[in-house]
C-alpha positions in Angstrom: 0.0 0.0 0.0 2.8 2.1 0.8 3.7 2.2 -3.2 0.7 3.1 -3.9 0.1 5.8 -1.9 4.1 7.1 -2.7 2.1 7.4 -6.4 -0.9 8.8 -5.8 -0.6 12.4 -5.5 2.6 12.5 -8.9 0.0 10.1 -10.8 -3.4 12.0 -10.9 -4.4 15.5 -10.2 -7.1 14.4 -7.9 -10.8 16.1 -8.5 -11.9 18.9 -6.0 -13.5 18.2 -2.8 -17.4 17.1 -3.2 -16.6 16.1 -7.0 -18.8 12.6 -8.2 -16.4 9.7 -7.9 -14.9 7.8 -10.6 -17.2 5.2 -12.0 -16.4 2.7 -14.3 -18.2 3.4 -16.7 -17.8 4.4 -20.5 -14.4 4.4 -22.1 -11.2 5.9 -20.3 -7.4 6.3 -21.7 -4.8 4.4 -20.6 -1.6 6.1 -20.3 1.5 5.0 -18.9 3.7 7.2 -16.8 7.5 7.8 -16.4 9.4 8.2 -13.5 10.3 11.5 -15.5 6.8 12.3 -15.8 6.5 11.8 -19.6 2.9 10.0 -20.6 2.9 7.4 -23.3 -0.4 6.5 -24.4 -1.2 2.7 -24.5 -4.8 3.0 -25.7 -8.7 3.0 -24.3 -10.6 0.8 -22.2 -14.3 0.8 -22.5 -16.4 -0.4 -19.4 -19.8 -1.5 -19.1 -21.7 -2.4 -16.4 -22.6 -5.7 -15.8 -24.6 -7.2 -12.2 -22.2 -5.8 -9.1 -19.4 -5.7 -11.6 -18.4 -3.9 -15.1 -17.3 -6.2 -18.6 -14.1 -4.3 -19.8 -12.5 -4.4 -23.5 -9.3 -3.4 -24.5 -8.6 -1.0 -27.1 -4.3 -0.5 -27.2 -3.1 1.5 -29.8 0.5 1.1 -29.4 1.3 3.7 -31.6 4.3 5.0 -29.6 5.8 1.4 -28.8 8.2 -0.5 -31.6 8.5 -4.2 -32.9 11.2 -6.5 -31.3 11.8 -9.7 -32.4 12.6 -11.4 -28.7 13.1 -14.8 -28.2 11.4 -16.1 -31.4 8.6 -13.7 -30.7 7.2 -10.3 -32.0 6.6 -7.5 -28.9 5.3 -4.2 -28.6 7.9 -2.2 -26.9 8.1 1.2 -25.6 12.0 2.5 -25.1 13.8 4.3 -23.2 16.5 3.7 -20.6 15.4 0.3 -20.7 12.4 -1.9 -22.9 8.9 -2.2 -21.3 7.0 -4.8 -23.4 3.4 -5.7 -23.4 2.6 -9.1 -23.4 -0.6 -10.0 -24.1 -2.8 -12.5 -21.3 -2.4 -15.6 -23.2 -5.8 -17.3 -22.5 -9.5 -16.6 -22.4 -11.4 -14.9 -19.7 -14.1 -13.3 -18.2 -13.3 -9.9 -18.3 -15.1 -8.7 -15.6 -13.9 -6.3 -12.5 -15.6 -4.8 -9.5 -14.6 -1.6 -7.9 -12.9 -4.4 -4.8 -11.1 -6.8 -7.7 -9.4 -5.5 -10.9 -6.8 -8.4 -11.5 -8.4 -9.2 -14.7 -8.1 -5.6 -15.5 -4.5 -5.9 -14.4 -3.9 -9.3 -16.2 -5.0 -7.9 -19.2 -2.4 -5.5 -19.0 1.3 -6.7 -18.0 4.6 -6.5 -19.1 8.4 -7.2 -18.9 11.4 -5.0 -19.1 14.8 -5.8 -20.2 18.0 -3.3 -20.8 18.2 -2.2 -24.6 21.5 -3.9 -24.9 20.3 -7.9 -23.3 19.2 -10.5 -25.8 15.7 -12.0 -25.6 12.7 -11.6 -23.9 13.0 -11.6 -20.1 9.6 -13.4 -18.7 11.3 -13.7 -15.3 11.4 -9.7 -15.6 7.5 -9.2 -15.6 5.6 -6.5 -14.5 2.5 -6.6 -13.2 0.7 -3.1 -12.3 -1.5 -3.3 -9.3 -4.8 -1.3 -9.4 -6.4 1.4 -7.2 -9.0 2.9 -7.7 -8.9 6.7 -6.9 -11.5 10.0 -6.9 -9.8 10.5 -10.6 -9.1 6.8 -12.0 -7.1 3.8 -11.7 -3.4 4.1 -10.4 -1.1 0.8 -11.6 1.8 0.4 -9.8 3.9 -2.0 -10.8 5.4 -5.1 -9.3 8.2 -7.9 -9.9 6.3 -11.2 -11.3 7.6 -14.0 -13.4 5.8 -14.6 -16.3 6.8 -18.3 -17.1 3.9 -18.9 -14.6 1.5 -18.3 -17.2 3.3 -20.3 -20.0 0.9 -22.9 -19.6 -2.9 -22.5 -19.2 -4.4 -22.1 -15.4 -6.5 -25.1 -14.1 -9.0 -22.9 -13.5 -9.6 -20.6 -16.1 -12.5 -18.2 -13.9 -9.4 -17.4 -11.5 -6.5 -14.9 -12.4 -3.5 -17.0 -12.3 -1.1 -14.0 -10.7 -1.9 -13.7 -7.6 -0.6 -11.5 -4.7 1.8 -14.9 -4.0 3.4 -14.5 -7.2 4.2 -10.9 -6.8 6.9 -9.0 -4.8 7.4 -5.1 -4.4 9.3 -2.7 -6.6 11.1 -0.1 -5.2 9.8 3.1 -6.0 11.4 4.9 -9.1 13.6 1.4 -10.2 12.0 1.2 -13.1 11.6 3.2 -16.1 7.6 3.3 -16.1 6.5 4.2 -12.4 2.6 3.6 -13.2 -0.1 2.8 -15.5 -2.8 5.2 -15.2 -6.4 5.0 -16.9 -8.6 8.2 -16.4 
């Protein structure tokens, strides 16, 4: 929690006191933020609601980010002092989040990094940005995961594979991109 709130008040301009909170509803941008404070646009996501919950899709327009050839694979990756790559949630699922559980959200949208000089993709390198929701959007802040986990498919497809086991903490400013924000 303490990342998150470290975050917070660099991320988002927060809305003025008595403002309507932020819904989930309707289609937000999602940006991605630099520890420099540069944003790079990643694309929209659209919700809808759905029962207690909202149905999400993804629209990434990864305009800004390059092709890599990495470890017999094509990724989209942004550059800068290092690669951050997005690799794409492998298998099917529900899409779904409540304002209390986003990890769909958040599988939907992870990554790895790797120096611009190393060779291949680094899978062990993921990054996985946990969600908040805040008066002015989501707030991602990323932490250490490896992706080999989700080489093969879950046994339960309904449950998000990455969970808070699988995850350690990220110092603050240690990587490139700091946060992924959608407002």
């Amino acid at each position: 929690m303490r990342l998150v709130r470290s975050c917070l008040a660099a991320c988002l301009v927060l809305t003025p006191f008595g403002a309507e909170a932020w819904d989930m509803m309707g289609t937000k941008r999602i940006e991605l933020r630099t520890r420099d404070g540069d944003i790079i646009p990643v694309g929209s996501v659209t919700f809808e609601p759905d029962g207690a919950g909202s149905r999400f899709k993804l629209a990434l327009d990864l305009a800004d980010f390059r092709d890599h050839f990495l470890s017999m694979r094509e990724f989209k990756c942004v550059e800068g002092p290092e690669l951050q790559c997005y690799v794409p949630y492998p298998y099917k699922n529900p899409a779904t989040v409540t304002r209390a559980d986003l990890s769909w959200l958040e599988h939907s949208l992870i990554f790895f990094f790797k120096a611009p000089t190393d060779y291949g993709a680094k899978l062990a390198n993921g990054l996985y940005y946990t969600m908040q929701i805040t008066d002015a959007g989501i707030v991602g802040i990323p932490q250490s995961v490896d992706l080999n986990e989700i080489a093969a498919p879950p046994g339960n497809p309904e449950l998000p594979p990455l969970g808070p086991e699988s995850r350690s903490d990220i110092e603050p400013r240690a990587r490139w991109i700091e946060a992924l924000i959608i407002r």
